[in-house]
C-alpha positions as CSV (number, residue, x, y, z in Angstrom):
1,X,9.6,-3.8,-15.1
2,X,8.0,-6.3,-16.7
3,X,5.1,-7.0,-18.6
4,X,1.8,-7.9,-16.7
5,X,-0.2,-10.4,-18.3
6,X,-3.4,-8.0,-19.3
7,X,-1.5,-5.0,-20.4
8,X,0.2,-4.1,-23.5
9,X,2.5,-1.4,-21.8
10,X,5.6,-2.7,-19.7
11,X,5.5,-0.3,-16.8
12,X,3.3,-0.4,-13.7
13,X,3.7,2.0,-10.6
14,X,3.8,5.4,-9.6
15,X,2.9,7.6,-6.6
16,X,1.1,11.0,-6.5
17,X,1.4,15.0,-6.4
18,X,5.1,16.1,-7.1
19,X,6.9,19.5,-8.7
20,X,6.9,19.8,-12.1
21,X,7.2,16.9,-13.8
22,X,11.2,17.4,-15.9
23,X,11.6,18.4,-19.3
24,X,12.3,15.1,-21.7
25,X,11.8,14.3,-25.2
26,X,8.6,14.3,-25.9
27,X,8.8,11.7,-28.3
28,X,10.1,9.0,-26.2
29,X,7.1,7.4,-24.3
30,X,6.6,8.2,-20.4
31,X,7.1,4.6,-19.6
32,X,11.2,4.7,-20.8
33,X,12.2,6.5,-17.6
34,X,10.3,4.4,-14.7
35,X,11.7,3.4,-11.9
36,X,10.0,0.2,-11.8
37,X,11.3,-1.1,-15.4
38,X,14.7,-2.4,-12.9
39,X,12.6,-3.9,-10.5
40,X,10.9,-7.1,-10.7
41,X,7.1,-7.3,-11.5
42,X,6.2,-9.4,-8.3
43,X,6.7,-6.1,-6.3
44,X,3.9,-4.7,-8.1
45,X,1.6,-7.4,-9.2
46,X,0.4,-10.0,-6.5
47,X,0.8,-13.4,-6.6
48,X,-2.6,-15.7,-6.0
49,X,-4.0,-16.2,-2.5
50,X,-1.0,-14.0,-1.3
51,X,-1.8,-13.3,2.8
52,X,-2.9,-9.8,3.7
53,X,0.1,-8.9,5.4
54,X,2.5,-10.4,3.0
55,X,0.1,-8.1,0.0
56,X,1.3,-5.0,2.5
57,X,4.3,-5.3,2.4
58,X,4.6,-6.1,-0.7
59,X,2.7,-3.2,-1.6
60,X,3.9,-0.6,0.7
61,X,7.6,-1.8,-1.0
62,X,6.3,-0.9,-4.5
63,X,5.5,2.6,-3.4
64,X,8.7,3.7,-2.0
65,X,9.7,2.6,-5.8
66,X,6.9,5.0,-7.3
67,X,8.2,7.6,-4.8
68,X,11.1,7.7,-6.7
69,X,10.1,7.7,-10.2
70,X,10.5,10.9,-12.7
71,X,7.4,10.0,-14.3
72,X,5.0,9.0,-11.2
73,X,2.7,11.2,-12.5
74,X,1.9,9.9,-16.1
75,X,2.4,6.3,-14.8
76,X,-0.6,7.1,-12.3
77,X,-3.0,9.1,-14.8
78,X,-2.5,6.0,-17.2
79,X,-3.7,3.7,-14.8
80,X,-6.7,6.1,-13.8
81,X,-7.3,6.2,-17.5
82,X,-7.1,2.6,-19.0
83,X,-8.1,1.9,-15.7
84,X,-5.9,-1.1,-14.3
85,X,-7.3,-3.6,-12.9
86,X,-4.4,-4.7,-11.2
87,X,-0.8,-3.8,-9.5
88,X,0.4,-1.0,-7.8
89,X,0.6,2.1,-10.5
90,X,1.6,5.5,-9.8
91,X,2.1,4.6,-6.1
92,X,-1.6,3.6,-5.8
93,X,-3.2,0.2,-5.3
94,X,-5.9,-0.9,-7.3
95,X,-8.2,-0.3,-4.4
96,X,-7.0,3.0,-4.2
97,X,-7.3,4.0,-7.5
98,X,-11.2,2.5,-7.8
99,X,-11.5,5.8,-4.7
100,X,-9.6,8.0,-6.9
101,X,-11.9,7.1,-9.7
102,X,-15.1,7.0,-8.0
103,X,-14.4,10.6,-6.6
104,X,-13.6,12.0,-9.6
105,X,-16.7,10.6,-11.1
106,X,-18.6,12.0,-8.1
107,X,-17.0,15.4,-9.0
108,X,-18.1,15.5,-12.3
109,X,-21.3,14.5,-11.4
110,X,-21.9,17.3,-9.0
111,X,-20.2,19.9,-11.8
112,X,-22.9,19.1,-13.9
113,X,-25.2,19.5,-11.7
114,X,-24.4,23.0,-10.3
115,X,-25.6,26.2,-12.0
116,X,-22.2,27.8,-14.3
117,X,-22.3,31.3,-13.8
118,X,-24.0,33.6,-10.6
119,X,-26.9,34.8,-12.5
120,X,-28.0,30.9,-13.2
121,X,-27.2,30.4,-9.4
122,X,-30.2,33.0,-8.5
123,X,-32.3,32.0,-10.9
124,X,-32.0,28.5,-9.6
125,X,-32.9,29.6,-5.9
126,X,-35.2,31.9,-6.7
């Protein structure tokens, strides 16, 4: 696929929870066996003032890609990560990954909250 203007990596979709991910040399980045490095990046990076339907589509098309891919899984965390601000990645849109992102951060939040072990748990209710 190619390269979006704000990213330095040439990859950008994959969808989520899959089997084990396939053994492969671990020397060769993740991004060598995507899917999406045959398509064309207009499947996975809108064009301006694209309508809402059109952006479906579009979108919904760059999934089935990600459903595909070997390496959905990397391609996604990546995105989660850096985070991307823009395309489909991992098979999620940037909408969905700002969900993905705010729940996790909600999790943590609520980790740190809660008492560790069962003896803090009492002590905190009693």
């Amino acid at each position: 696929m190619l390269q979006p203007p704000h990213s330095s990596l040439q990859v950008a979709a994959v969808p989520a929870q899959r089997g084990p991910v396939r053994d492969r040399d671990q020397d060769a980045p993740w991004h060598t066996e995507a899917v999406c490095r045959r398509d064309e990046a207009g499947l996975f990076f809108a064009p301006s003032k694209e309508p809402t339907a059109a952006r479906l589509s579009r979108e919904e098309a760059a999934k089935r890609v990600c459903a595909r891919c070997p390496v959905m899984v990397e391609c996604r965390e990546h995105a989660l990560l850096q985070p991307e601000p823009y395309g489909v990645w991992g098979g999620l849109t940037a909408a969905e990954r700002r969900v993905v992102l705010a729940r996790r951060r909600r999790r943590e939040a609520e980790l740190k909250k809660a008492p560790r072990t069962p003896a803090a748990r009492i002590a905190a209710a009693g």
